[in-house]
Structure formats: structure tokens, C-alpha cells
N, C-alpha and C positions, 0 to 999 in steps of 0.2 A: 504494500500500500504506500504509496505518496504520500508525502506532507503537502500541508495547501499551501503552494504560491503563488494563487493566483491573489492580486489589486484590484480593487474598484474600478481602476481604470479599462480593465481589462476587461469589464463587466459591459461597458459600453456599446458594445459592438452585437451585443445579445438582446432578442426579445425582451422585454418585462411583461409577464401574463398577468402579474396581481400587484397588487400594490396597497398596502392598508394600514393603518393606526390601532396598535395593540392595545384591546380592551384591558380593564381590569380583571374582569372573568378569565383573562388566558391567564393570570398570576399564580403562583403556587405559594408552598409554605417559606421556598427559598428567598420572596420575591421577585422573583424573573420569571417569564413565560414558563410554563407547562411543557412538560414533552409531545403531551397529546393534542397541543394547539400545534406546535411546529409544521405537525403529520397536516392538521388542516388548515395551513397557508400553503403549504406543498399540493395539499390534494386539489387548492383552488387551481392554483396557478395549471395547474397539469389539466383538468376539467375545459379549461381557457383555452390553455394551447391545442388539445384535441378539437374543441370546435372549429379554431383555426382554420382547421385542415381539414375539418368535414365532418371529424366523428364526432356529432351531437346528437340530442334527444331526435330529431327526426331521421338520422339515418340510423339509429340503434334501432328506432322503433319500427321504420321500412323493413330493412334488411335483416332483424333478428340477430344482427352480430353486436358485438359488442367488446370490451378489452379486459383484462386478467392482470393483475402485476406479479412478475415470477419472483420478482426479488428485491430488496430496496437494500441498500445502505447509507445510514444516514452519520455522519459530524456537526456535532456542538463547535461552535468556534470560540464564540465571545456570546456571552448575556443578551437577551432582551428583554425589555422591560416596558411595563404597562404603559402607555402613553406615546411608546418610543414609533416611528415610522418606518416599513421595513416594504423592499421593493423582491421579486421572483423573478430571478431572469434565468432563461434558458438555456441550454447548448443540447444539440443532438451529438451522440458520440456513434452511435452505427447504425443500422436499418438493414432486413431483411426484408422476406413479404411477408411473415407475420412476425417480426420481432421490431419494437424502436426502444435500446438503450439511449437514454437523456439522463442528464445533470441540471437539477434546480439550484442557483445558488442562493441565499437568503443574504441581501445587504439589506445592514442598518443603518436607515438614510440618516440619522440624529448622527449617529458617533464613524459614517461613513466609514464603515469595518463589516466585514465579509462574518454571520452572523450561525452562520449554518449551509452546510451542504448534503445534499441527500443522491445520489446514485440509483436511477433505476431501470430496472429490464420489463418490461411492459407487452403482453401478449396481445394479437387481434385474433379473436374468437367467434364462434358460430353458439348464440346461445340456446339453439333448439337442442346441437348435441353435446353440449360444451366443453367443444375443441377447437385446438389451433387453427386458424385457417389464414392463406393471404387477404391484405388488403386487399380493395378495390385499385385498379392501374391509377387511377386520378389522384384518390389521396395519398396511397405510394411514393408518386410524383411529387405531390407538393411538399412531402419531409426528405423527399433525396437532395430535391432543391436547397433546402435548408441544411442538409447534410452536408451538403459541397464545400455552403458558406463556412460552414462552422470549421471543417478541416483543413480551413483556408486559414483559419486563427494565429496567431505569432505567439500561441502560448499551450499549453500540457494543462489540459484538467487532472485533475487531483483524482483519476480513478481508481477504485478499491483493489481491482485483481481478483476480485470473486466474482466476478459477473464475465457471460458469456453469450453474445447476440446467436 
């Protein structure tokens, strides 16, 4: 596993799918966000990017397919904290026809420091029988497109080494 060197700067050049002001409700007894809030800034942003590209409620609900996550790995970096503003930006790291490995990074817009990163393998599914199946060629299309961008980057995401597209 890598250590994280990735900069704010570096963040730039990447989507942002979500972007929000952390309730007091995400607080724990540390004061800092929750674990289990992290997982739903993550799941927003990832909900976002999928429409992006097509897979929303009306093609789930057309096509009966739908997606699966095989595996996540997530890092703590730095604290957040109730009140604090924190932005999701994306990178795609491979693509099959039914697999998209992506990395959510979590910057904290307040104390501009990289807040959290999460790693995940992400299945497209058929949910009548629920198994793997390729996309569709269109949405396909439109994350290879973004695949290009991203391997075009001047920098190494901080991949775990347990995941496998």
C-alpha cells in the first residue's frame, strides 16, 4: 500500500460529485465526524457520478440492472468536524465491461487538507439474476472517456494493492 501524496492541488483536475457542510448529527463521542457518515459522503458522491454517466433511477429501473460494490478500502487522513466544509472529487483508476475501480478523495475545504480517501471496485449487475454483466457500449464509453483523462494525471493515486479490476 502507498502512502498518500497526493495535494489539493492535485485535486483540481478531478470531478467534485458532492460537496456539503458537516452536520452536527455526523459528530461522534471523539468530536469529529462518525465513521459511518464518511461511508455517506462517499456513497453520495459515487450515486452523482453514476448518474453522470447514465446509471440512475430510470435506467436501473428500465433495464433491471443495477451495480454491486466488491470491495472498498477506505483512509482516515486528518479530522472532520461539524460545521467544517468538505468537497468529493473523483478519479477513475481502470474499467472493464462490468468492473469501474474509482478513488473518492474527501478534501476539507476549511483547513484545505486531503480528509479521507476511500478505494473502490464496483460491479454492473443484472438484478433479475444477480450477476455480473457488461455495461451498456454508451455508458462504457463515457467512463473510458474519463479513464483516459485520469491516466493522463502527473500524479500516482495512493492505491491499496488489494483490489483487482
Amino acid at each position: 500500500m502507498k502512502t498518500c501524496q497526493v495535494v489539493m492541488a492535485d485535486l483540481t483536475d478531478l470531478p467534485s460529485y458532492h460537496r456539503q457542510t458537516i452536520p452536527a448529527a455526523y459528530m461522534d463521542r471523539m468530536g469529529h465526524m462518525n465513521v459511518r457518515y464518511y461511508m455517506t459522503v462517499f456513497d453520495k458522491a459515487t450515486w452523482r457520478m453514476f448518474a453522470d454517466y447514465g446509471l440512475d433511477d430510470a435506467y436501473f429501473s428500465k433495464t433491471e440492472n443495477g451495480v454491486f460494490v466488491l470491495k472498498q478500502f477506505i483512509q482516515y487522513l486528518a479530522e472532520v468536524r461539524p460545521g467544517e466544509n468538505v468537497a468529493v472529487y473523483t478519479r477513475l483508476l481502470d474499467l472493464t465491461d462490468k468492473r469501474i475501480h474509482l478513488m473518492h478523495f474527501m478534501a476539507n475545504q476549511d483547513t484545505d487538507g486531503l480528509a479521507s480517501i476511500i478505494e473502490s471496485l464496483i460491479t454492473h449487475a443484472n438484478l433479475k439474476v444477480r450477476k455480473a454483466v457488461p455495461m451498456p457500449s454508451e455508458i462504457a464509453a463515457g467512463f473510458r472517456s474519463r479513464l483516459v483523462k485520469d491516466q493522463h494525471l502527473d500524479w500516482d493515486s495512493p492505491v491499496s494493492g488489494v483490489m483487482y479490476s
